[in-house]
C-alpha positions as CSV (number, residue, x, y, z in Angstrom):
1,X,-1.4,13.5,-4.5
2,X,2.4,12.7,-3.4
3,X,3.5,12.0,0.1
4,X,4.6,15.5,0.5
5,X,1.3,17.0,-0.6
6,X,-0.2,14.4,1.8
7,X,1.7,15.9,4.7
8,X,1.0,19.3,3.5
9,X,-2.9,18.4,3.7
10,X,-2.7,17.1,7.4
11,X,-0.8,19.8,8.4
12,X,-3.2,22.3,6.8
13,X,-6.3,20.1,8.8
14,X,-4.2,19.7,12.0
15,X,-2.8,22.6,12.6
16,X,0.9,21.8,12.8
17,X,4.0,22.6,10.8
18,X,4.7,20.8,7.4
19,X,7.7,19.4,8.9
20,X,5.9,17.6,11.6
21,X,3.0,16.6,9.4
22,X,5.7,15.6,7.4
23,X,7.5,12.9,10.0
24,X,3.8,12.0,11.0
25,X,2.9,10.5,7.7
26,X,6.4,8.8,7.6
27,X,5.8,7.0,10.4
28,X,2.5,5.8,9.8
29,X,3.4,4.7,6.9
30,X,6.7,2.8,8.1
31,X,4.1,1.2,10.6
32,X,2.3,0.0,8.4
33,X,5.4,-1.5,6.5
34,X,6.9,-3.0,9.8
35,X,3.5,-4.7,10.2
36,X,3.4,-6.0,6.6
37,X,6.7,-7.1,7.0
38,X,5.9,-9.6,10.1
39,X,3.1,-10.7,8.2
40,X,0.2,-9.1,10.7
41,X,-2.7,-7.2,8.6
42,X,-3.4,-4.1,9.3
43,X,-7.0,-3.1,9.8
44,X,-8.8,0.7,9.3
45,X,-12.0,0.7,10.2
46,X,-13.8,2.3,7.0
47,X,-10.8,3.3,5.4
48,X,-9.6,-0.2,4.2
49,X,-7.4,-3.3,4.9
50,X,-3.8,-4.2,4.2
51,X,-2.5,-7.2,4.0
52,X,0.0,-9.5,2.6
53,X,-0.8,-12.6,0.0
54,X,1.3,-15.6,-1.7
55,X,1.5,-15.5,-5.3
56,X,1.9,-19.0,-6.7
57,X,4.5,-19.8,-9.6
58,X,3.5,-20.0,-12.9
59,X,4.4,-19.8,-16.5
60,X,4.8,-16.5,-18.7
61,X,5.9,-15.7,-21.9
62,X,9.2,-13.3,-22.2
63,X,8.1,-10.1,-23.6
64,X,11.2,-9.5,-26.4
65,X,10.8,-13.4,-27.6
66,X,7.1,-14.4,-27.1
67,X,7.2,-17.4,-28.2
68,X,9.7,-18.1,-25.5
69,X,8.0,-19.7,-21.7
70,X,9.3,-18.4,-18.6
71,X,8.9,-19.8,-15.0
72,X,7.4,-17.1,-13.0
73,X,8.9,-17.6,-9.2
74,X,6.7,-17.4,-6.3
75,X,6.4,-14.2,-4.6
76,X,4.6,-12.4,-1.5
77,X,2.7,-9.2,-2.3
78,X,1.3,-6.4,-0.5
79,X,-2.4,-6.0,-0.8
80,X,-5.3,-3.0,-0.4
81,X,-8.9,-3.9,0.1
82,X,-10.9,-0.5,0.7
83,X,-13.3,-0.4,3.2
84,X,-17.3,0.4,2.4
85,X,-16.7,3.7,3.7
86,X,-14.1,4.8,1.3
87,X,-15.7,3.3,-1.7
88,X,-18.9,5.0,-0.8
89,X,-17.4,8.4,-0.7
90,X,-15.3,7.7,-3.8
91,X,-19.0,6.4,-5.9
């Protein structure tokens, strides 16, 4: 499933146009973003958590010349934990 046949889906549960369902899920999802962004972690209750972690540097070998060690920068990523909720409906 896309983001469009995501909107589609809550517009078929809802009740509301595609196009509305449509800027609904776009700004959930921009909320979430925002609150990534500012570093807050973002919390639903039986769904699942996101949050954002520090990667450390480390060392890597270049793909076209394996031999070769690379220096891997740091970075921040964005990070999913389900909830017990949605894992027991996926098992």
């Amino acid at each position: 499933m896309n983001k469009y046949g995501l909107a589609c889906d809550v517009a078929d549960r809802v009740g509301i146009s595609k196009k509305d369902a449509s800027i609904i899920v776009d700004a959930v999802l921009d909320s979430i973003s925002d609150a990534l962004q500012s570093g807050e972690r973002v919390q639903l209750v039986g769904f699942g958590s996101f949050e954002v972690r520090s990667r450390a540097s480390r060392e890597g070998r270049n793909p076209r010349k394996p031999e070769e060690k690379i220096k891997i920068p740091p970075s921040t990523v964005p990070v999913f934990k389900a909830g017990k909720a949605l894992k027991d409906a996926v098992k």
